[in-house]
MITI-416268 format. One line per field, with one value per residue (C-alpha): residue number from 1; residue in one letter; x, y, z. Coordinates in Angstrom, 2 decimals, decimal comma. Each point is the difference from the previous one (the first is absolute). Layout:
# MITI-416268
num c(NUM ...)
residu c(A ...)
xx c(X ...)
yy c(Y ...)
zz c(Z ...)
# end
This chain:
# MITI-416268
num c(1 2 3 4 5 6 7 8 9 10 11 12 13 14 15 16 17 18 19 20 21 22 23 24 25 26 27 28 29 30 31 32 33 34 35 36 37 38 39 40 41 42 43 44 45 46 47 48 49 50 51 52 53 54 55 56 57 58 59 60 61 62 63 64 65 66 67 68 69 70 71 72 73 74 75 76 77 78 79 80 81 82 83 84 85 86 87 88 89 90 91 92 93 94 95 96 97 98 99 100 101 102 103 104 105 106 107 108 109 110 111 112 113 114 115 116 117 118 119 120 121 122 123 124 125 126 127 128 129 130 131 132 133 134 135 136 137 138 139 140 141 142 143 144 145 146 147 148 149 150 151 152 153 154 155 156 157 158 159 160 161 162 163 164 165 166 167 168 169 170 171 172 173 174 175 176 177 178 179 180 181 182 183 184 185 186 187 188 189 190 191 192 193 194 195 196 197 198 199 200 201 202 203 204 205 206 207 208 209 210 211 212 213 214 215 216 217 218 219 220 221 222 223 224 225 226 227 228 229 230 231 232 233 234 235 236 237 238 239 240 241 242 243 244 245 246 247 248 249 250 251 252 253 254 255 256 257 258 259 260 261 262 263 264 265 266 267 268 269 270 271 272 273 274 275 276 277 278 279 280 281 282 283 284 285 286 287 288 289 290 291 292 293 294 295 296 297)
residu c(X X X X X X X X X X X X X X X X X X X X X X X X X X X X X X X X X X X X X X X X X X X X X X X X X X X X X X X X X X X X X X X X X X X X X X X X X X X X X X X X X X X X X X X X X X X X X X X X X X X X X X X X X X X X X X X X X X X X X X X X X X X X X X X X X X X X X X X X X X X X X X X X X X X X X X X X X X X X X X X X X X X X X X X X X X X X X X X X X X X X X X X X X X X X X X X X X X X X X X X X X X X X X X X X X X X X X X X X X X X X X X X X X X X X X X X X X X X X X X X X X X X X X X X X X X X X X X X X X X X X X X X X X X X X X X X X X X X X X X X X X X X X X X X X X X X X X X X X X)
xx c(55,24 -3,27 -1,40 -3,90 -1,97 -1,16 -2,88 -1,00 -3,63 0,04 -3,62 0,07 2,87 -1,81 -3,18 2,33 1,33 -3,38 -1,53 -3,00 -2,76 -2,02 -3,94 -1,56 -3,90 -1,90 -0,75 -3,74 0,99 2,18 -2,79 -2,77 2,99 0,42 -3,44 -0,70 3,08 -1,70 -3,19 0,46 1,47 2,68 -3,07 -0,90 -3,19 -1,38 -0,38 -1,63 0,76 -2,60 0,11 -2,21 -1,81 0,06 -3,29 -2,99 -0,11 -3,52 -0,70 4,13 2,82 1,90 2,94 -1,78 -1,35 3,68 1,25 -2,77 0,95 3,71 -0,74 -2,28 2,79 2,69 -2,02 -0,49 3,82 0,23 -2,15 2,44 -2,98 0,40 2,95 -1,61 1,12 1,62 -2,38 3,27 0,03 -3,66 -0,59 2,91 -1,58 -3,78 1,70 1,80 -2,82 -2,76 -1,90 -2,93 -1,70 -3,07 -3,19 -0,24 -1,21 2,36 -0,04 0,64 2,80 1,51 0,37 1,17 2,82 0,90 0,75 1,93 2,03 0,30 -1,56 -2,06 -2,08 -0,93 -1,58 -2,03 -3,08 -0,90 -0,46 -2,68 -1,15 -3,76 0,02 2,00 -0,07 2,39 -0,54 2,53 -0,35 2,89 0,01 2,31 -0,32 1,37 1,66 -0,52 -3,64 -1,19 -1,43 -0,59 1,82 -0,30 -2,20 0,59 -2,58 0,53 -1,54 1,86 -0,85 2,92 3,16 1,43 2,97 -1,93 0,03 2,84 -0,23 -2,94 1,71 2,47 -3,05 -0,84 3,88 -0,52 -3,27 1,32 2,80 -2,19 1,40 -2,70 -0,73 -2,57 -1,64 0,82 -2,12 0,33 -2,65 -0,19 -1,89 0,76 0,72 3,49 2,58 2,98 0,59 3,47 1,30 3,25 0,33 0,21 -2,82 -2,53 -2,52 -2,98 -3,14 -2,17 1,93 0,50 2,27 0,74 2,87 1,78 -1,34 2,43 1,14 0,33 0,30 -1,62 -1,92 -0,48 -3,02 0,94 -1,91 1,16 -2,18 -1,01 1,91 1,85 -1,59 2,26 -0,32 2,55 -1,41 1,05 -2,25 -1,91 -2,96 -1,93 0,03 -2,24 1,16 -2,04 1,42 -1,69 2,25 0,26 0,33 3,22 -2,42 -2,05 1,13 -1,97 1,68 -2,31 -1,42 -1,51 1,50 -3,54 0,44 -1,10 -3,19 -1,43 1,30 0,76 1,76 2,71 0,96 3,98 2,76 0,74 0,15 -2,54 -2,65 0,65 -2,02 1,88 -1,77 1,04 -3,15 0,26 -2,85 1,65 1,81 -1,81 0,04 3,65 0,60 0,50 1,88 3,26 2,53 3,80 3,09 0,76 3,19 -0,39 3,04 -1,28 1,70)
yy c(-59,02 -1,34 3,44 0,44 -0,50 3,21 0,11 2,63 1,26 0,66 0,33 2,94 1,50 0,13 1,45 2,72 0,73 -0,24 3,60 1,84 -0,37 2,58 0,00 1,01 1,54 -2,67 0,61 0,61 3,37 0,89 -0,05 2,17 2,27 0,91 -0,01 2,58 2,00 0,43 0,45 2,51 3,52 1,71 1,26 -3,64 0,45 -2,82 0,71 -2,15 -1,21 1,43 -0,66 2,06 -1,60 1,49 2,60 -1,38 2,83 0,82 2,16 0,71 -0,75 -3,34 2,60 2,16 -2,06 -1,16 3,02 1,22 -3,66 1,01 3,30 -1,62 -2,29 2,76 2,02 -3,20 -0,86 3,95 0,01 -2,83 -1,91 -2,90 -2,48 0,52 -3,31 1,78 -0,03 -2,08 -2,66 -0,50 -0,86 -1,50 -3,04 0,61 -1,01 -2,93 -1,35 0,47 3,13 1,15 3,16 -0,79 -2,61 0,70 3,36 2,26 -1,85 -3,49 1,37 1,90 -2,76 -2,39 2,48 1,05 -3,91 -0,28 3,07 -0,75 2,95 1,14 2,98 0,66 3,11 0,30 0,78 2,16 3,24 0,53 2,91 1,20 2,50 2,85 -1,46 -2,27 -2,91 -1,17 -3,23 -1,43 -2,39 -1,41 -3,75 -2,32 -2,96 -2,27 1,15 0,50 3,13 3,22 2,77 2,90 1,29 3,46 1,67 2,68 2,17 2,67 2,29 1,37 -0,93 -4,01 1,55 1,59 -3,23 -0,13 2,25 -2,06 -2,86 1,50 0,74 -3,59 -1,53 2,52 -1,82 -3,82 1,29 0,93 3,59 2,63 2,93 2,48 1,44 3,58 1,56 3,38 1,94 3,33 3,05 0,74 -3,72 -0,36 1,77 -1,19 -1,84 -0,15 -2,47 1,88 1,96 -2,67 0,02 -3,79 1,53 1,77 -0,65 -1,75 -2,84 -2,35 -2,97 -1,62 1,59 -2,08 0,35 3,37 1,01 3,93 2,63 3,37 0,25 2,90 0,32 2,65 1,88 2,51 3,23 -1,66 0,34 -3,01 -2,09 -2,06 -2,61 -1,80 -3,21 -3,85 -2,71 -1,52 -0,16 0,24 3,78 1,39 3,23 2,36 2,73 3,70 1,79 3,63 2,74 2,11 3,29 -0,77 1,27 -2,27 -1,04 -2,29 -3,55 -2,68 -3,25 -2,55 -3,05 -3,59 -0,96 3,49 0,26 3,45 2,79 2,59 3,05 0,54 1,78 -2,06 0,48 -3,33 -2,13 -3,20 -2,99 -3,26 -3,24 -3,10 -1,62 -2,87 0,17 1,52 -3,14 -0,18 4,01 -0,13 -3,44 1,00 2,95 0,20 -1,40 2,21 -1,35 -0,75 1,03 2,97 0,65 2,63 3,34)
zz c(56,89 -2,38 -1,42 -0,21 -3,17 -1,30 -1,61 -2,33 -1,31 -3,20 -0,28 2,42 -2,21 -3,11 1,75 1,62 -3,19 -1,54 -1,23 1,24 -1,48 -1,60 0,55 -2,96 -0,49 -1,20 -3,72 0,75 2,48 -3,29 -2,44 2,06 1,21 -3,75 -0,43 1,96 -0,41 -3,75 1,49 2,68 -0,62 2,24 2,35 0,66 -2,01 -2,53 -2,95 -2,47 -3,40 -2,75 -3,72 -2,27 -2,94 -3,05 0,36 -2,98 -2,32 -1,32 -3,03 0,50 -1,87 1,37 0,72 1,67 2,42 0,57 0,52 2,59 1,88 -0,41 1,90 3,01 0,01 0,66 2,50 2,16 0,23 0,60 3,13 1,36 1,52 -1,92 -1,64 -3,25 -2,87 -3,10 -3,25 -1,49 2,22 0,72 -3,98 0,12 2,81 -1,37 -3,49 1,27 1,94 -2,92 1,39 -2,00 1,00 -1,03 0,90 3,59 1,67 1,48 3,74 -2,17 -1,87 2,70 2,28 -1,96 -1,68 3,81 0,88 -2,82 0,72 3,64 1,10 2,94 -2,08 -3,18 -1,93 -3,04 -2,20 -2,40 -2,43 -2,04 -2,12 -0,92 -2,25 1,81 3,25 2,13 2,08 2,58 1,87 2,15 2,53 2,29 0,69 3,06 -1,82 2,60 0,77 -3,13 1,34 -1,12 2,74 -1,90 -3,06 -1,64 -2,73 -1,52 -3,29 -1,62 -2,78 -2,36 -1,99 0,94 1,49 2,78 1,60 0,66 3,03 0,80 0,33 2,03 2,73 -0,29 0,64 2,96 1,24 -0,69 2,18 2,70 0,16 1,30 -2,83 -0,55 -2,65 -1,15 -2,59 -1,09 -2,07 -1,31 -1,30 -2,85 -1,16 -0,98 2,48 0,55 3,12 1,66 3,01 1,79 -3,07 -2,70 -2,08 0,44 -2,90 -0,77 2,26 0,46 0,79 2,63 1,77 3,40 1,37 3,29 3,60 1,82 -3,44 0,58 -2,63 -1,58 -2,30 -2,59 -2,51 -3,55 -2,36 -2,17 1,13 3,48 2,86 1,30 2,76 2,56 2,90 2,21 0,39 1,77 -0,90 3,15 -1,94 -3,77 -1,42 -2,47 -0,83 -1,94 -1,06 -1,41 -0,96 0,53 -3,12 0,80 -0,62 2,97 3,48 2,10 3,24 1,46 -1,16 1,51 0,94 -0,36 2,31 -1,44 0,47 0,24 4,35 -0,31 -1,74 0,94 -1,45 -0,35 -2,05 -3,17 -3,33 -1,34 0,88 1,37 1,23 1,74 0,84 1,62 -0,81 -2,54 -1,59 -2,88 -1,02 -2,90 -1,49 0,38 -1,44 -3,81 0,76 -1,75 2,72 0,91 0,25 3,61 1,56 -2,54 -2,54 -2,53 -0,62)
# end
């Protein structure tokens, strides 16, 4: 009996035998998925890449102004509103590609240090000193725009390191978190002025304090009777405080409203006025500034 040819596929073998094949991203998905996984935080909200160039130092020391850029520096990668470029490794690349600081205005300079650094943001500008006197200039610049986004002036009166707090209001600003001014003044000049019972200084002084921050305040002077106030800040405070003599027995005082609406006698031991109006900017701008969250004694 003849037997039938068999015929056998070997091409079908091998492509049974053949692995499955895996189906990769393509490598343009891979580079904006790590793009923004360095770009967006774990709330899914962008956050931009700022460098900060080294602040021009007028009528200061070279190392002063360095350190006073070092401490904007540190309060903006506080706040957590920015991927802020270490000092290191941005003089590191300005080096390498030739940088020089100077020639071009602020905008020029900024710009064309941001593109070299790869950067969406940077921050910069300036302090000078006239006599006693401070001047603060800082601006924020879109790399890509060349624009100016946010400008910040400010003039202080006192010892250099009482900008330091100032430029702690100003990383707070750039960041786009909501403050308000608190100033506190009193009569006599000089008492001591404590913030949940750690002492900020001696009035007057003065600083923006964060939007909802809530804590009490306590005015001291030996002889005077203390003067206290819970407060949450929704809005600018003035405070003026008179303080009382511990001889007198008074039990009323009046609480004077803003803008002269009205006046109410209560109970209290001082005079105080508060004011939301913003008109004065300018008497509280030299006042010596606090440390804010407060950490004295």
């Amino acid at each position: 009996m003849a037997l039938a040819p068999v015929t056998l596929d070997l091409n079908r073998e091998q492509r049974t035998m053949q692995k499955p094949k895996i189906s990769l991203p393509p490598p343009a998905f891979l580079f904006f998925f790590f793009i923004g996984f360095f770009f967006v935080d774990s709330f899914g909200q962008f956050k931009p890449h700022v460098a900060i160039l080294n602040l021009e130092g007028r009528e200061i020391s070279e190392d002063e102004a360095a350190t006073l850029t070092d401490q904007l520096r540190g309060h903006l990668v506080n706040l957590g509103a920015f991927i802020v470029l270490e000092r290191g490794k941005m003089e590191n690349i300005l080096r390498e590609q030739g940088f020089q600081q100077s020639g071009c205005t602020l905008t020029e300079c900024a710009v064309r240090a941001g593109r070299m650094l790869n950067v969406q943001k940077m921050v910069g500008g300036s302090i000078g000193r006239l006599n006693k006197t401070y001047a603060i200039n800082i601006s924020m610049i879109d790399v890509e725009s060349g624009r100016i986004e946010k400008s910040f002036n400010r003039n202080y009166e006192g010892e250099i390191d009482g900008l330091l707090e100032i430029l702690q209001d100003i990383a707070l600003e750039v960041a786009g978190r909501k403050s308000h001014k608190l100033a506190v003044y009193s009569a006599p000049k000089g008492a001591e002025v404590m913030i949940n019972n750690k002492v900020i200084g001696k009035a007057p002084l003065a600083r923006n304090v964060p939007s909802g921050s809530s804590f009490k305040i306590r005015v001291k002077y030996p002889g005077y009777k203390d003067w206290e106030k819970n407060l949450t800040m929704t809005r600018d405070e003035d405070l003026n405080v008179e303080m009382v003599t511990k001889s007198k027995s008074s039990s009323r005082t009046w609480l004077w409203v803003a803008g002269g609406v009205g006046a109410a006698a209560i109970g209290a031991t001082a005079y105080i006025l508060t004011s939301s109006d913003d008109g004065g900017a300018n008497k509280t701008a030299s006042l010596p500034p606090f440390q804010w969250p407060p950490s004295g004694k």
